[in-house]
C-alpha positions as CSV (number, residue, x, y, z in Angstrom):
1,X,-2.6,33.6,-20.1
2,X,-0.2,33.0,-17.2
3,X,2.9,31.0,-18.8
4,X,2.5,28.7,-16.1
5,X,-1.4,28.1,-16.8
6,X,-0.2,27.7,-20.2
7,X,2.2,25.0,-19.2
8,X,0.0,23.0,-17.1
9,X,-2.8,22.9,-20.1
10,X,0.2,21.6,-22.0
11,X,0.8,19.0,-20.0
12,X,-2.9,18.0,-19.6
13,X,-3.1,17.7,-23.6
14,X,-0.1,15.4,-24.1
15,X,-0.8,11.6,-25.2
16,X,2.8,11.0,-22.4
17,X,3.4,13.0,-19.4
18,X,6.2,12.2,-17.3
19,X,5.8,12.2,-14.0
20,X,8.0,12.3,-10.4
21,X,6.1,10.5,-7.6
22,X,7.0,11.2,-4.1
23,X,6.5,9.1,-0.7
24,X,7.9,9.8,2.6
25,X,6.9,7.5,5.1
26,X,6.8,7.6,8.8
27,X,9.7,5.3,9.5
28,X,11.6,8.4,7.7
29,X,14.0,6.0,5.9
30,X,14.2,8.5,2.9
31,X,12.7,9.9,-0.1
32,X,11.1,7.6,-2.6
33,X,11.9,8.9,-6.1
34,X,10.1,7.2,-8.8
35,X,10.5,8.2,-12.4
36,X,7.4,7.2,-14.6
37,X,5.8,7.5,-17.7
38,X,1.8,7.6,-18.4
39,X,-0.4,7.5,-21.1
40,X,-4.2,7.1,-20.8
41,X,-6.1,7.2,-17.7
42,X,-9.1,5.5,-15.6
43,X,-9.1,1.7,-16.2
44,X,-6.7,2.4,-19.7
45,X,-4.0,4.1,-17.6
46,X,-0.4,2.3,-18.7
47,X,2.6,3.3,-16.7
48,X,6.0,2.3,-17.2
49,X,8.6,3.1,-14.3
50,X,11.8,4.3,-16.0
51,X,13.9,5.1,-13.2
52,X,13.6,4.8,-8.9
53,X,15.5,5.6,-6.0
54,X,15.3,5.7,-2.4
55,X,17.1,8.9,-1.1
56,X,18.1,8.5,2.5
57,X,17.9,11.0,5.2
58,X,21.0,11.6,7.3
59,X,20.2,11.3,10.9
60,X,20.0,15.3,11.3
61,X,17.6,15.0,9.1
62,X,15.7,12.3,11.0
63,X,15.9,14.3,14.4
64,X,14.0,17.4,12.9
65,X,11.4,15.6,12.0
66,X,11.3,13.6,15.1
67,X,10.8,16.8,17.3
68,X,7.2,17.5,16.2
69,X,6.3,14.1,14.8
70,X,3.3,12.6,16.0
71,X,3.0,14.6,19.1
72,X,-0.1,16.4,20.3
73,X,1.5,19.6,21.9
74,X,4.9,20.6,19.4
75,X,6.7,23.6,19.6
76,X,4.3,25.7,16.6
77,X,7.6,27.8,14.7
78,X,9.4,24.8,14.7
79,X,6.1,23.1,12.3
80,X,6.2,26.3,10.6
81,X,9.8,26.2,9.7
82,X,9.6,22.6,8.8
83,X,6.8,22.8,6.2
84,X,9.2,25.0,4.3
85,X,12.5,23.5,5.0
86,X,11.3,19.9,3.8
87,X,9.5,21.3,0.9
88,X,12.9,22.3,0.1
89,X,15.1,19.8,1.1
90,X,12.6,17.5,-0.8
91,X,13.6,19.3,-4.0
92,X,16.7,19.4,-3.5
93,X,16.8,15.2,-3.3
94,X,14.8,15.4,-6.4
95,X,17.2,17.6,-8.5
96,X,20.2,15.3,-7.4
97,X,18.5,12.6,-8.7
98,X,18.0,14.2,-12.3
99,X,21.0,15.0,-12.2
100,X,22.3,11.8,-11.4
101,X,19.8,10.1,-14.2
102,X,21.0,12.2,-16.8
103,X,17.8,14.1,-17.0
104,X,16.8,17.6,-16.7
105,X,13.9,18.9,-15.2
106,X,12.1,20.3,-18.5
107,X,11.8,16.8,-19.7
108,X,9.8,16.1,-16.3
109,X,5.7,17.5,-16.7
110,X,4.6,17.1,-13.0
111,X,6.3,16.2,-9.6
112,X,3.3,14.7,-7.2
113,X,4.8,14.9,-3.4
114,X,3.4,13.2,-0.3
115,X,4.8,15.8,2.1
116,X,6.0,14.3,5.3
117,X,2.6,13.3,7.6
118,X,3.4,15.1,11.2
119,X,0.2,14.0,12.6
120,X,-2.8,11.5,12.0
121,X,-6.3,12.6,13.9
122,X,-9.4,10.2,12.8
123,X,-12.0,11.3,14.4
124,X,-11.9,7.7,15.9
125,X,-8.7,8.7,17.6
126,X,-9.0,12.2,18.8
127,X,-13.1,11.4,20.0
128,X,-13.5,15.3,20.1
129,X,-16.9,16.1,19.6
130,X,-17.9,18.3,17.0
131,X,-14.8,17.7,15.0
132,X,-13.8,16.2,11.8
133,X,-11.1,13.5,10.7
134,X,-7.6,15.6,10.5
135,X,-4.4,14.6,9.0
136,X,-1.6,16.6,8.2
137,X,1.3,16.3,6.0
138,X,4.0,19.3,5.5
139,X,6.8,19.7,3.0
140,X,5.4,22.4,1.1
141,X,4.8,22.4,-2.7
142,X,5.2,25.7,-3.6
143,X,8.8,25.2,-2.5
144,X,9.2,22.0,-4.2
145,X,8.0,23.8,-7.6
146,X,10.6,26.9,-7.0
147,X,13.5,25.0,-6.5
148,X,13.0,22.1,-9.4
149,X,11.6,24.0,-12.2
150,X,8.5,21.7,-12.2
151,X,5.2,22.0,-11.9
152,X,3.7,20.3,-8.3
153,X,0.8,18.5,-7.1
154,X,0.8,18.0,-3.3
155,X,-1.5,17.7,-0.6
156,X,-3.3,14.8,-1.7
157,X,-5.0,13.9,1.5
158,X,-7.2,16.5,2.1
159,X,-9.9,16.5,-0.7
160,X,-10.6,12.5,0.4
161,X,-11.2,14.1,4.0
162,X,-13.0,16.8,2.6
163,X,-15.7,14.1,0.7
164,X,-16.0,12.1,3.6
165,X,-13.1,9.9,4.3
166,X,-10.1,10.0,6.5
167,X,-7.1,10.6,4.8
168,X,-5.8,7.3,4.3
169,X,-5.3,5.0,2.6
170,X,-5.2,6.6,-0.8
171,X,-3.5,3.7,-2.4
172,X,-6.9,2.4,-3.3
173,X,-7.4,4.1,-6.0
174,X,-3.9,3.9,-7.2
175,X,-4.2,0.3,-6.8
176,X,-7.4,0.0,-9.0
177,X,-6.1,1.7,-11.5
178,X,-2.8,0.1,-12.1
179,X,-3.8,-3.9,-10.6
180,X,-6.8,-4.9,-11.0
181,X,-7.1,-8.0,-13.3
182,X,-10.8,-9.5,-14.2
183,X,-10.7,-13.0,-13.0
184,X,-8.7,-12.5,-9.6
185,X,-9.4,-11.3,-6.5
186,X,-6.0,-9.6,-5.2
187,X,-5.1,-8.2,-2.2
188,X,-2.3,-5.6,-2.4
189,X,-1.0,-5.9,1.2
190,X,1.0,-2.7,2.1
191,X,3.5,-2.7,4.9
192,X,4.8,0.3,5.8
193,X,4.8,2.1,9.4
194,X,1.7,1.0,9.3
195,X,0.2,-1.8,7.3
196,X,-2.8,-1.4,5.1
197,X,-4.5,-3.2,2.4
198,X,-6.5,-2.9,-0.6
199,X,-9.1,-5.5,-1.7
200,X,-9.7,-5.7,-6.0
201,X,-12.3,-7.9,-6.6
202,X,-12.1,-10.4,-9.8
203,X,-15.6,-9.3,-11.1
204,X,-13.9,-5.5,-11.4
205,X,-17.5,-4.4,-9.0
206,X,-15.6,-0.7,-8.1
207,X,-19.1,-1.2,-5.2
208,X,-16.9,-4.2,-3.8
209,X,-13.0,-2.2,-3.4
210,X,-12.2,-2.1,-0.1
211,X,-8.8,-0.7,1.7
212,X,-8.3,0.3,5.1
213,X,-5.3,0.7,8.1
214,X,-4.9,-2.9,9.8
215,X,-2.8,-2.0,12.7
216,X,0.9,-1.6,12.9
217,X,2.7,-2.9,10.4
218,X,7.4,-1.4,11.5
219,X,5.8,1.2,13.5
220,X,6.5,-0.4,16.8
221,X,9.3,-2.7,16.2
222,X,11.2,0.4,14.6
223,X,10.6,2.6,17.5
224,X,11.6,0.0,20.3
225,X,15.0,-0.9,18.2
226,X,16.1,2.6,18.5
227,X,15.6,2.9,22.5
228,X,17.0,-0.7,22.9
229,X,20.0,-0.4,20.4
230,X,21.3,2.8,19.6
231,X,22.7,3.4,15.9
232,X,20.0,1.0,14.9
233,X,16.7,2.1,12.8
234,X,15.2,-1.1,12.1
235,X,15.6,-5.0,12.8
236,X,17.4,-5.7,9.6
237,X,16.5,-9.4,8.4
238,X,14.5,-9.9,11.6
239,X,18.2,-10.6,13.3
240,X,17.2,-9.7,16.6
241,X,13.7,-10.8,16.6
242,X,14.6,-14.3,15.5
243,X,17.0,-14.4,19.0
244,X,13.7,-14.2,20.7
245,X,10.1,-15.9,21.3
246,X,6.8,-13.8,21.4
247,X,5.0,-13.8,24.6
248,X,1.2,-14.4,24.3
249,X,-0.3,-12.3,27.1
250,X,2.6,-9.4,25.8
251,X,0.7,-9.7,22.6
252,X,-2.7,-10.3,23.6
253,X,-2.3,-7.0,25.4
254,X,-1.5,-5.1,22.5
255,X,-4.2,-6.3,20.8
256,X,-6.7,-5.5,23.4
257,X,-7.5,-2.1,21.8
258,X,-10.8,-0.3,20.7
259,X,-9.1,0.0,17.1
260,X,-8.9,-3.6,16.2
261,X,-13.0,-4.0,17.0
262,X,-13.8,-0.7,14.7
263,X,-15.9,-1.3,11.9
264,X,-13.8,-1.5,8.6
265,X,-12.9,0.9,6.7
266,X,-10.2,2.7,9.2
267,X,-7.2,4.3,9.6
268,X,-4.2,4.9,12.4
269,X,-1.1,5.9,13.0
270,X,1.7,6.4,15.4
271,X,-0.7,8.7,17.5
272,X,-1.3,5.9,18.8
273,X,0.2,3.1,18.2
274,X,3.7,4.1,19.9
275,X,5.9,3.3,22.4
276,X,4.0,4.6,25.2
277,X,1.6,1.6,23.8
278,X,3.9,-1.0,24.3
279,X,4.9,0.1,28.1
280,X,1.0,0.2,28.7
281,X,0.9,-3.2,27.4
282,X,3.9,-4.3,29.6
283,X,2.5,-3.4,32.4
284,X,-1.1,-4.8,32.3
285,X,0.4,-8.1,30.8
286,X,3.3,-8.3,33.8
287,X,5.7,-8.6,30.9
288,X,8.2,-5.8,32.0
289,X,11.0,-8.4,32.6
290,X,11.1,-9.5,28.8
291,X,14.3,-9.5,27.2
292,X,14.7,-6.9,23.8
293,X,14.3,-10.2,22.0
294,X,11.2,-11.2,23.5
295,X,9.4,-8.0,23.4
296,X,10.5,-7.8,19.9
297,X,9.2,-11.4,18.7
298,X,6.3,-10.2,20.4
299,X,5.7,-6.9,18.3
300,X,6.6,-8.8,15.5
301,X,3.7,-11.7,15.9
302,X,1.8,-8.4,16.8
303,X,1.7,-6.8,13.6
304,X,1.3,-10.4,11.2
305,X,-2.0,-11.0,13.9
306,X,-3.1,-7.1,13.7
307,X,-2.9,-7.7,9.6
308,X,-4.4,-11.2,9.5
309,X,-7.2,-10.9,11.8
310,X,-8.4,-8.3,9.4
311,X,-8.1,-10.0,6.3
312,X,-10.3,-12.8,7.2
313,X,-12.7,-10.5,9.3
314,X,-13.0,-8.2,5.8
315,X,-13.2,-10.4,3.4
316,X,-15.1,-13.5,5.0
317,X,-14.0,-16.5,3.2
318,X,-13.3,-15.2,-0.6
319,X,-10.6,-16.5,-2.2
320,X,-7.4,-14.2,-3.0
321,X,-4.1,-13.8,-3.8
322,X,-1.8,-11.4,-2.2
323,X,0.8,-9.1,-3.1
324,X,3.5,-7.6,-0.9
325,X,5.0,-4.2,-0.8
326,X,6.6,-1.9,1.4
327,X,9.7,-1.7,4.0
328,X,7.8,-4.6,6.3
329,X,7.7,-7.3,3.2
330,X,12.0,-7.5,4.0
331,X,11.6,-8.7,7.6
332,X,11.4,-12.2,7.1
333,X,10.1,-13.4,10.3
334,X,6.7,-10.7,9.6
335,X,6.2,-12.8,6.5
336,X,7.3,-16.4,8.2
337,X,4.2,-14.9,10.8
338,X,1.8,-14.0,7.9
339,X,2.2,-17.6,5.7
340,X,1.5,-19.3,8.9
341,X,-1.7,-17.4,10.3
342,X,-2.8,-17.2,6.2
343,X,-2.4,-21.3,5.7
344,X,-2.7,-21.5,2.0
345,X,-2.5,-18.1,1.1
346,X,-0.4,-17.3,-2.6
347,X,1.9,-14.4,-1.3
348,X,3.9,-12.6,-3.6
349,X,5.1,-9.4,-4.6
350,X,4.3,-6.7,-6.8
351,X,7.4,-7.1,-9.0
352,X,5.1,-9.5,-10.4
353,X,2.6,-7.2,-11.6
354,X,5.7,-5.0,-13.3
355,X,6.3,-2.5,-10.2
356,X,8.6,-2.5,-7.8
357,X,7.8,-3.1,-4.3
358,X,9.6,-0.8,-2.9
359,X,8.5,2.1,-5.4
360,X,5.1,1.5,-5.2
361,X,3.8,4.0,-2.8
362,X,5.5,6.8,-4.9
363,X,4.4,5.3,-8.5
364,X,0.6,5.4,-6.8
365,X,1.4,9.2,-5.8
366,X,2.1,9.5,-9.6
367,X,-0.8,8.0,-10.4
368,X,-3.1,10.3,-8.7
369,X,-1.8,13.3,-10.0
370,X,-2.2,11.5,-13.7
371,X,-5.5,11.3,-12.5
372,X,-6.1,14.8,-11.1
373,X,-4.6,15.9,-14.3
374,X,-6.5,13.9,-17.5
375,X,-8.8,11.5,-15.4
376,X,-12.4,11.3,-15.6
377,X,-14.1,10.9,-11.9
378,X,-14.1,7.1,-10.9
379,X,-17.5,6.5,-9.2
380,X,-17.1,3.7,-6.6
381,X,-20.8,3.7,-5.7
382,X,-22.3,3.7,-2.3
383,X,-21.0,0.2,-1.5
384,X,-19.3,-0.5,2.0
385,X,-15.9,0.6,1.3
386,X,-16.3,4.4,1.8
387,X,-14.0,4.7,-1.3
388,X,-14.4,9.1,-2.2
389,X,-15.3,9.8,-5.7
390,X,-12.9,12.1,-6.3
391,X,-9.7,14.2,-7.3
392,X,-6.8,14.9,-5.2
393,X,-4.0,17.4,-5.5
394,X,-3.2,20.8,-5.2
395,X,-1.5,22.7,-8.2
396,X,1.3,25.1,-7.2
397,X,3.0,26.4,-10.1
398,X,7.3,27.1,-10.9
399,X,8.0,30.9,-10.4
């Protein structure tokens, strides 16, 4: 049999498999590293997170990806070179992190990467008739594999494309797995470059899990800071938003999209929600004279309205707690927004529920390849939710 065959059947028969999740969002912060260790799987999954990091991308970096990020006509050898020089660079951030752990990489069973998403296309988005829902993420595996030593699952997103849905959000079924308590309904409120959420009913009904895109969640305000103040990624602590006051017909503009009136489940991305967004907004609201710290009080009340709105819309007077994670959940002015359009609402985080905020998107990467790996098929019925029945990952294997 091929030895590395042999070492994936290995892995699959082990009681513990250690595995490196990966998540590389689109505010390009960094690499999300996150150590962790499984046994079981399905509703008996247990995972303990031994070690995390957040690997930051130097600005080089940034610009690379930049040049063919979310763009609809890109230059086609530089997307070629890119799937292979992130796929590499990728690895080479993970073997500095062994290193840096103590660990090596034979004591590591599976690495499950994200890739870098270069471009989201819902069929709700790119209305071209005749063809599917597209996404795209790059950062090959196979290179990832060569240059750690470790077998590789990557590619998640297009099996749940390939049964029916759109790619996103996958954190569903990580979320089931790993949060779901009998008793509670929870809402595990994601806010990334966008913001999505997953809904985990109390009764445990899989019929009755819900998760889709909201709107933007830093997208926006990350991509206006960097025109308005160069050297600066993101609005750290909400500095330059608190200066300001939102505008309502700035914000009622941005929210006077198709995408907020789709039926639920549904995803985005910055395809379109973007900068050339915000000047179209501008200009039908007659809002072109705000200062920086107007328009960005403005995005701000944007993104805790475009996340709200769909909370109550969805779930239609149950009762639930929420539970914060991603890059957004540190901009305390989003939250400030949130507790007051949510009166009443229990927020907290998931450090409460024994994960890390900020490593949760990679620890749910992990758990999906767990699940590729051991898992039976979760069956989430013909419900609403449009939830795919299935596995994800694909296998690339060391030289």
């Amino acid at each position: 049999m091929n030895k590395g065959l042999s070492n994936l059947f290995e892995v699959v028969k082990k009681d513990k498999r250690v595995i490196i999740g990966l998540m590389s969002g689109t505010s390009l912060d960094g690499l999300d590293i996150a150590l962790c260790e499984f046994t079981g799987h399905g509703t008996q999954t247990r995972m303990a997170l031994r070690e995390f990091a957040t690997m930051p991308y130097d600005n080089a970096f940034k610009q690379e990806v930049k040049a063919i990020f979310s763009k609809r006509q890109v230059d086609l050898e530089k997307v070629c070179l890119m799937n292979a020089y992130i796929g590499t660079f990728h690895a080479n951030l993970i073997n500095s992190c062994l290193q840096k752990w103590g660990i090596t990489s034979s004591e590591v069973d599976i690495i499950a990467s994200h890739g870098q998403t270069i471009y989201h296309a819902p069929a709700s988005l790119h209305m071209i008739e005749g063809m599917p829902n597209a996404t795209l993420q790059i950062g090959d595996g196979d290179h990832i594999a060569v240059k750690t030593g470790i077998i590789t699952l990557s590619d998640f997103r297009q099996k749940h494309i390939a049964a029916g849905g759109e790619g996103a959000p996958l954190a569903v079924y990580g979320d089931y797995l790993l949060f779901s308590e009998e008793g509670q309904n929870r809402i595990m409120l994601n806010i990334g470059g966008i913001a999505n959420f997953t809904f985990l009913p109390g009764d445990l009904d899989t019929t009755r899990i819900f998760s889709t895109d909201v709107g933007p969640g830093n997208t926006l305000m990350d991509a206006y800071i960097q025109t308005q103040f160069p050297g600066k990624y993101y609005d750290a602590d909400s500095a330059i938003a608190m200066q300001g006051k939102y505008n309502p017909e700035l914000v009622a503009a941005l929210l006077d999209d198709p995408f907020f009136s789709y039926d639920f489940p549904k995803t985005t991305g910055p395809e379109l929600f973007n900068l050339a967004y915000l000047e179209q907004a501008q200009l039908r609201s007659d809002t072109t004279h705000l200062s920086a710290e107007d328009v960005m009080a403005s995005l701000n009340r944007f993104s805790a309205l475009g996340i709200c709105d769909a909370i109550t819309r969805s779930l239609k007077g149950e009762k639930f707690e929420i539970f914060l994670s991603g890059g957004g959940m540190h901009n305390p002015l989003l939250i400030r927004n949130i507790k007051e359009l949510l009166p009443g609402a229990v927020i907290r985080d998931t450090a409460e529920l024994g994960v890390s905020p900020d490593a949760k998107e990679a620890v749910l990467f992990a758990t999906l390849a767990n699940e590729c790996l051991v898992g039976n098929r979760i069956d989430f019925g013909p419900g609403q939710s449009r939830v795919p029945s299935v596995h994800m990952g694909k296998i690339s294997l060391p030289a």
